[in-house]
C-alpha positions, 0 to 999 in steps of 0.5 A: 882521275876523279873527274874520269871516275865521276864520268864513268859513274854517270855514263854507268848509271845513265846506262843503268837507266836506258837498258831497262827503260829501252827493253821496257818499250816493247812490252810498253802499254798505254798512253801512245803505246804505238809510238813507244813500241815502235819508235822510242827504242830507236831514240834510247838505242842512239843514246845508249851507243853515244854512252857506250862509245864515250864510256872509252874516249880518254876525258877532253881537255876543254869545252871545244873539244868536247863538242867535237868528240861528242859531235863526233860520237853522235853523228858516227852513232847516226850513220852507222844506224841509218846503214843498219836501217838501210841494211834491213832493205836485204834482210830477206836473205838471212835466213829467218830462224836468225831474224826471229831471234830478240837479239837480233830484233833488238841490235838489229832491227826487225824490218826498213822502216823510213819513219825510223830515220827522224827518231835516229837523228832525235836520239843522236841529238838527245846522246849528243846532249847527254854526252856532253853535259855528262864531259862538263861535269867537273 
């Protein structure tokens, strides 16, 4: 019972840490202020939901099934944000007063963009990463 409460704690704090740093991106100025308005809120966006889907998987049992459970989380966590990417394609159709809400610019995205793909696949490693070094801690 320890062992999920100290888990917990770490995917608590780790989310602690993204939202704000996430959220602070976008007012972001400075040293590749581009790059972080634009592409770094994808990363932290992919690792926030490997935490949040890993914060409701029961603990694994060994090393091998912690690789697959996070393996599993981070490419689940890809695909469904590369279907949300590719989803913008049609968000024309949503009437704008919906799209120009920050809500919906933050789980949703405000337009396709192919460069956001790499960043999500960067992000799904990196939450991968953090998932599993968080299921090792004993």
């Amino acid at each position: 019972m320890a062992i999920i409460n100290t888990r917990r704690s770490l995917i608590f704090i780790s989310l602690l840490a993204i939202v704000p740093l996430g959220l602070y991106s976008k007012v972001y100025m400075g040293i590749a202020q581009t790059w972080v308005h634009d592409y770094s809120g994808d990363v932290l966006y992919e690792i926030l939901w490997c935490l949040v889907i890993f914060w409701f998987v029961h603990s694994p049992k060994d090393v091998k099934q912690l690789k697959n459970i996070a393996s599993r989380i981070a490419l689940w966590v890809f695909a469904v944000t590369c279907a949300i990417e590719i989803s913008q394609l049609w968000f024309h159709l949503v009437p704008p007063i919906l799209r120009s809400h920050v809500i919906w610019k933050l789980l949703l995205g405000a337009g396709f963009a192919w460069w956001d793909f790499p960043h999500y696949a960067l992000g799904s490693l990196i939450g991968w990463w953090w998932i599993y070094s968080i299921g090792r801690i004993e």
